[in-house]
C-alpha positions, 0 to 999 in steps of 0.5 A, a space after each residue: 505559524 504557531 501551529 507549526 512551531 509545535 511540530 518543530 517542539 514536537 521534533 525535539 521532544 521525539 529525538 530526546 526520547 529517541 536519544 535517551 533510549 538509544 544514544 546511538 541511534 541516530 548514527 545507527 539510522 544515518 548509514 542505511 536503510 534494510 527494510 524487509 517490507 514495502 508498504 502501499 498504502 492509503 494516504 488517509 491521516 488515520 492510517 500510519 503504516 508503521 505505528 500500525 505494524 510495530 516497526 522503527 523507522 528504516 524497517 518499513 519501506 512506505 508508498 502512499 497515495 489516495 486509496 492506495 492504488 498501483 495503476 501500470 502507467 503511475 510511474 511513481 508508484 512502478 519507481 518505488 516499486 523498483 527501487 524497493 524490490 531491485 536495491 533495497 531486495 524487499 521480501 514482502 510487498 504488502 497493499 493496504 487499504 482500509 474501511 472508511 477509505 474516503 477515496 473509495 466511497 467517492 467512487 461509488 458516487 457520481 459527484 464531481 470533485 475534481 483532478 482526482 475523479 480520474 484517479 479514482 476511475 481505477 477504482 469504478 473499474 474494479 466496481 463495474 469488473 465485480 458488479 454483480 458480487 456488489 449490487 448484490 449486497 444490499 447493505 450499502 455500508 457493507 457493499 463499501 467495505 466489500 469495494 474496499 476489499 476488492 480494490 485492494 486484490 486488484 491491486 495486489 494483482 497490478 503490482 504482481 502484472 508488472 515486469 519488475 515483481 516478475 523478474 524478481 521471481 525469474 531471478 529467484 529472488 524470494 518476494 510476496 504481494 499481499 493484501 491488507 485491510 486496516 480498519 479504523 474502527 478497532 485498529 486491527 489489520 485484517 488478511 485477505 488472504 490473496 498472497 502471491 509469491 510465484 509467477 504460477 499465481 498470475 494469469 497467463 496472458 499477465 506473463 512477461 518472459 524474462 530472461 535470467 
């Protein structure tokens, strides 16, 4: 119980530095949130999404999971999904992964570990898609990181299939899908440079019809 009577100590000491900067900033916090970005990210202690980005809490619209996967079926994710980009009108969707993602090393193995194993089977999917880019690389610390990387564009790609970043794009709303990766080591984020911000950037057979 100690342990968590310093988190509550810990609470006030944060609102008193908050307070002391910006009297003010509470009730400023209290009437609504506008962020510009969705962030889907790995659940990993390591990595908080808005410490790691610079922004204030209300300027950064968080989803976590482990290894940060955004599977079709996960209705939670497809939620955040929609209330970020239909209510809160996000412009930017960015998924995160990082290199040391425990989620995605249980991947390459074949250990069982539990409930969790058929979550990760998303993961194997995109190492049996990319297989042969994978066992090429014979550095099996670099394979992982490559793994990290490649789960990351799928999912980029998973959020940009679905009908909801689709019928943003029909309605003209602006809206970018990008892939992140963190790494823990030096604590710098690093593009992957799979942008996508149109409806001409998914393949076809993806395509949804939508009205306007």
């Amino acid at each position: 119980m100690q342990k968590l009577r310093l988190l509550f100590q810990n609470n006030k000491g944060w609102v008193s530095r908050k307070i002391n900067k910006d009297p003010d900033y509470f009730h400023h916090m209290a009437e609504a949130q506008d962020p510009l970005y969705l962030w889907i990210g790995c659940s990993d202690s390591r990595v908080p999404a808005n410490e790691i980005v610079g922004l204030e809490p209300g300027e950064l619209f968080v989803h976590r999971n482990v290894a940060n996967l955004f599977p079709h079926t996960d209705f939670n994710c497809l939620s955040v999904l929609e209330y970020a980009v239909d209510l809160l009108k996000i412009q930017h969707v960015i998924v995160c992964g990082h290199y040391g993602c425990s989620g995605v090393k249980a991947a390459m193995e074949d250990h069982h570990l539990g409930l969790v194993d058929n979550w990760l089977r998303n993961i194997r999917d995109v190492y049996a898609r990319f297989k042969d880019e994978l066992e090429k690389i014979s550095d099996e610390r670099e394979r992982y990181n490559r793994l990290v990387e490649l789960n990351v564009m799928q999912q980029v790609l998973n959020v940009c299939h679905t009908t909801i970043v689709q019928g943003a794009w029909t309605r003209g709303q602006p809206l970018w899908v990008h892939g992140w990766v963190y790494d823990l080591a030096t604590g710098i984020l690093k593009d992957l440079d799979c942008c996508v911000s149109n409806i001409d950037q998914v393949e076809a057979i993806y395509r949804i019809r939508l009205s306007k």
